[in-house]
N, C-alpha and C positions, 0 to 999 in steps of 0.2 A: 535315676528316679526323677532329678529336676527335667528331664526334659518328656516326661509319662505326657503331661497335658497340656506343653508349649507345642510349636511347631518349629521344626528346625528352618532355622533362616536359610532362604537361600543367595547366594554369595553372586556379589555385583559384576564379579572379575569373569572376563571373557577369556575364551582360549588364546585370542589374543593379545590381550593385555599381558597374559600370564606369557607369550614368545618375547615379549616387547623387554617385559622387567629379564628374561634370560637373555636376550643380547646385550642390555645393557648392562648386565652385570659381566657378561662374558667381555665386552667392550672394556669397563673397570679394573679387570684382569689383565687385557693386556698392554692397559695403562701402567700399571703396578710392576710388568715385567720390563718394561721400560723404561722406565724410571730406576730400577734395580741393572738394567743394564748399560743405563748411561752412566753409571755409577761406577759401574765398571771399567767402563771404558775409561773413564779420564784415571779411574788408579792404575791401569796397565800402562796408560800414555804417562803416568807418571814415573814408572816403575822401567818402562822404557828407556829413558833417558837415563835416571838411576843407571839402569846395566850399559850403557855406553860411556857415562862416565868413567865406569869401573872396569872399563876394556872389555864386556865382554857383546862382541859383538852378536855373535850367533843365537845366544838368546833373548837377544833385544829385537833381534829380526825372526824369531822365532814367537816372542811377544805381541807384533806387530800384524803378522798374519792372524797370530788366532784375534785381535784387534779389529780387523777388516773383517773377519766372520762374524763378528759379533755385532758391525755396522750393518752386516748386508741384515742380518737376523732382525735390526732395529728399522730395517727398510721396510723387511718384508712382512714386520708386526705392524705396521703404518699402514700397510694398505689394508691390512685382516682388519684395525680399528676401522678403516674408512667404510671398507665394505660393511663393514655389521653397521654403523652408524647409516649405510645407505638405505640398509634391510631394516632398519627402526622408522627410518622416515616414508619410507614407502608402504609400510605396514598401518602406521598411522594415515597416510593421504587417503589406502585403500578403504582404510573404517569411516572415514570423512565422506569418502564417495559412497560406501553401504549408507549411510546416516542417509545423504543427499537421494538416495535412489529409492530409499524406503519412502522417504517424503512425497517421492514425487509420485510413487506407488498410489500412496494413502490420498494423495492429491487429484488423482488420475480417476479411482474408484469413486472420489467424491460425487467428482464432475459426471462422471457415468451415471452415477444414481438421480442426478437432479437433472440431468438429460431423461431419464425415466420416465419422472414426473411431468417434467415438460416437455413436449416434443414441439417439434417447429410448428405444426398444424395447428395445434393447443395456443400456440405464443399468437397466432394471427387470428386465430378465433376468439381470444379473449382482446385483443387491440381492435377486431371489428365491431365487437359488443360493445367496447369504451368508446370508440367511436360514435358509435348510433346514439348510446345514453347521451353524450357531449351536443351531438346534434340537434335530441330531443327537446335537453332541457335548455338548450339556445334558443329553440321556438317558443318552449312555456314561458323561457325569461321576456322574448319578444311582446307576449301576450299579455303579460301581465305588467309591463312596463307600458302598454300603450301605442309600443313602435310597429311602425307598420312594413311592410314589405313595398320594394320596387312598383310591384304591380299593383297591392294599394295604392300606393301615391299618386302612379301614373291612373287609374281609376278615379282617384279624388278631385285628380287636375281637370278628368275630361266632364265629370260631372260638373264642376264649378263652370266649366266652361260654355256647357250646355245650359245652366241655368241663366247664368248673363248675355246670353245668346239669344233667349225668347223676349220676347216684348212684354214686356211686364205692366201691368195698369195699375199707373198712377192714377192716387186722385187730382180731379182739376180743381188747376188754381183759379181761387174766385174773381171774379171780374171787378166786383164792386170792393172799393178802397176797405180798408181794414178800419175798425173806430178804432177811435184814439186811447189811449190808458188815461186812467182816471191820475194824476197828477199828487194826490191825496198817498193815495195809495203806497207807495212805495216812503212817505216821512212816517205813515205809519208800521212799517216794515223794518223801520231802521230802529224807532223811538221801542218798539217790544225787542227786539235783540240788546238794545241799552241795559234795560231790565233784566232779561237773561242773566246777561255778564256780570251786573250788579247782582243778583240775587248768587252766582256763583262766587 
């Protein structure tokens, strides 16, 4: 009934995690028989001697083979741990390279999509239009700074040139001598500045 209006969770564990944790328990296992049968081995090698001691040769050499079976057995459980330890690590690199490949998936569709949006044609039409605007508003800035262009200047030059070019009429200088300044004049120019400065 508790679970009438939850939802049941669904579980993290992949079908491969769930091979991963059985190798390595299967691995575990035949660490465990290994261990049980090194164990072995050294009380026969002990048990061994024991019976050579005790004269009896035949079944100390009869000890000693089944001894050698139970090393070759301890060989051939070394390789079964390697191998499964090698099917653990290749199983994980495999999920490492699914992770990486989904990535590059989701990476791949990205770029596809904003290729959509923009297409090459789109990228150069909107960098001509940036363009133009850049161009535009480098003349209005011209314009309203006052700066002129090449060919203004070279226009200004030829104008000034033209004008100091023509003969221009002066008026003529008078023949008869200039009168003199009144001599007054100028101690009364000095003596109101006095006043000035005193009044300031």
């Amino acid at each position: 009934m508790g679970n009438l209006f939850g939802r049941k969770k669904q579980s993290r564990v992949t079908e491969q995690d769930r091979a991963i944790l059985q190798l390595k328990q299967q691995r575990d296992k035949l660490r465990q028989y290994q261990k049980r049968v090194t164990q072995q081995l050294e009380r026969e090698r002990a048990l061994a001697r024991q019976l050579l001691r005790d004269g009896r040769k035949e079944r100390a050499k009869l000890l000693l083979k089944k001894k050698r079976y139970r090393e070759q057995l301890l060989d051939r459980t070394e390789n079964q741990i390697s191998s499964l330890e090698a099917m653990v690590q290749s199983i994980e690199f495999t999920q490492i390279e699914m992770k990486v490949m989904e990535g590059l998936q989701v990476g791949n569709e990205c770029l596809n999509k904003m290729h959509q949006v923009m297409s090459i044609e789109e990228v150069e039409r909107i960098l001509d239009e940036t363009q133009e605007a850049v161009e535009y508003q480098r003349q209005i800035d011209e314009l309203l700074a006052g700066s002129f262009t090449q060919e203004d200047e070279d226009a200004i030059l030829e104008e000034l040139n033209a004008i100091t070019q023509e003969q221009m009429e002066l008026p003529e200088v008078p023949s008869e001598p200039l009168p003199d300044r009144n001599p007054e004049a100028p101690a009364k120019a000095r003596s109101r500045q006095a006043e000035l400065v005193a009044a300031s």
